[in-house]
C-alpha positions in Angstrom: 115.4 71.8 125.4 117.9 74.5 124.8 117.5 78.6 124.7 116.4 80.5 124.5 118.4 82.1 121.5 117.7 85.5 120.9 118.1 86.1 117.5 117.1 89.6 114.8 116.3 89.1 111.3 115.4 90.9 108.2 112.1 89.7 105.8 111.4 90.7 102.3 108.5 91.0 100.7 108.1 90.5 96.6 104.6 90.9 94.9 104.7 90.7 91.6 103.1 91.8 88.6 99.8 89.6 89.3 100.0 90.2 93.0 101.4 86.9 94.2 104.1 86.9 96.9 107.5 85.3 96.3 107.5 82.5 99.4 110.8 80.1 99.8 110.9 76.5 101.0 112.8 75.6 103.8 113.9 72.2 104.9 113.0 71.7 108.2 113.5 69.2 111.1 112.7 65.7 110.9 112.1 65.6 107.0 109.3 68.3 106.8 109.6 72.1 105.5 108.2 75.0 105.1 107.7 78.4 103.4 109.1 81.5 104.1 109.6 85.2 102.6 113.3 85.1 101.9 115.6 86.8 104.6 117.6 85.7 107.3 119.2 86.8 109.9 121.2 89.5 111.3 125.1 89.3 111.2 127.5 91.1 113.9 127.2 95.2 113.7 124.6 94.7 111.2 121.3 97.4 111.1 118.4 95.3 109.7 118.2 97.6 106.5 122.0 96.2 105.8 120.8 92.9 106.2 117.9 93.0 104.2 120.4 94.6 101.6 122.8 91.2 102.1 120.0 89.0 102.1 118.4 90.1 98.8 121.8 89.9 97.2 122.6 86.5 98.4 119.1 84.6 98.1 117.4 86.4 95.1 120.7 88.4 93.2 119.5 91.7 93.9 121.7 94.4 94.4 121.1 98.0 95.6 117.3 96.7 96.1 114.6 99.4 96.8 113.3 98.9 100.0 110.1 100.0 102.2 110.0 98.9 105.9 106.3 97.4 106.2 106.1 95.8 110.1 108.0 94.1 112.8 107.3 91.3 115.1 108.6 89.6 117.7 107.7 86.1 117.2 109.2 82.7 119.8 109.2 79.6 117.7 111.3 75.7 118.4 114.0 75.1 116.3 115.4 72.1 116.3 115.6 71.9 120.2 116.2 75.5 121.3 113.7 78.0 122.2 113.9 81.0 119.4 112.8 84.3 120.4 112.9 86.5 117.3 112.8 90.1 116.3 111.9 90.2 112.5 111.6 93.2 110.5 109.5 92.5 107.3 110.4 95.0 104.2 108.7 95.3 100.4 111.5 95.3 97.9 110.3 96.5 94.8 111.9 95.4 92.0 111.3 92.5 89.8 113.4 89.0 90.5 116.5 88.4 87.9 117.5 85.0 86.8 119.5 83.3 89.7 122.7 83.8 89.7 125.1 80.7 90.2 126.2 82.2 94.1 122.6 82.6 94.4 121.9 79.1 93.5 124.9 78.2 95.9 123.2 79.8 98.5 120.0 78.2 98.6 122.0 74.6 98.7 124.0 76.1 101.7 121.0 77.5 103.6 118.8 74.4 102.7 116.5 76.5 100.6 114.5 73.4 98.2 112.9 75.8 96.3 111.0 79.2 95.2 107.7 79.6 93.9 105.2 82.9 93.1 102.0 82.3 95.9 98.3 83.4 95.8 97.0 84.8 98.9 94.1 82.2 98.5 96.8 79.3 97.9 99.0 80.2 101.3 95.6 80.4 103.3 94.9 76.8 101.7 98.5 75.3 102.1 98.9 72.3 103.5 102.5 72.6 104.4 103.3 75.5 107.0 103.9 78.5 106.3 106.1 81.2 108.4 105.1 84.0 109.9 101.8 82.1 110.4 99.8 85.9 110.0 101.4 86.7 106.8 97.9 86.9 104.6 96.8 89.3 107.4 99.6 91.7 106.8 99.9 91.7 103.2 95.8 92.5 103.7 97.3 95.7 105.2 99.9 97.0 102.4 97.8 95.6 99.4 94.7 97.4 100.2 
């Protein structure tokens, strides 16, 4: 195994109007995926507000999103066969989700993004496939009480 890698990225957070969190899915290694808040990671001379900013544009079509810093983490995960250690900075944007855009759409293809669906925080407890970071009903507990 390689690494490690060090690696900063930038998390975003949508709840909309019923409560549910906007969660996309990844593919993964070896056929299998998983579910994520949409963000990525930091580019060269990037702050982690700017790529917050970036990501919302590219994955979702937001621009100028609103954003509230809610936590960070430091997290180590295997990807592929490197050790990851990762600095992620998790922010609530608060606006409501336009129809993807056709770049947006491009986007997902190019980041291997299958697909993007509204979650229940009973339904990611009760998921069966994984979903990243593996505390995230915990935190949302926090900002949604």
């Amino acid at each position: 195994m390689k690494g490690p890698v060090h690696r900063r990225a930038s998390r975003l957070i949508l709840i909309d109007g019923q409560r549910r969190i906007l969660l996309l899915r990844h593919a993964g290694v070896n056929g299998q995926s998983f579910w994520a808040p949409p963000g990525g990671g930091l580019e060269n001379g990037e702050t982690f507000e700017e790529a917050a900013i970036r990501e919302a544009s590219e994955e979702l079509g937001l621009t100028h999103p609103s954003l509230t810093r809610l936590w960070e983490r430091v997290t180590d995960f295997i990807y592929i066969d490197h050790a990851v250690t990762q600095h992620e900075r998790f922010f609530l944007v608060e606006e409501k989700l336009p129809p993807l855009t056709p770049d947006a759409l491009q986007a997902h293809g190019t980041e291997g993004i299958l697909e993007m669906r509204w979650w229940t925080m009973d339904e990611i407890v009760s998921a069966e496939e994984p979903i990243f970071p593996e505390d995230l009903t915990l935190e949302l507990r926090k900002i949604q009480n």
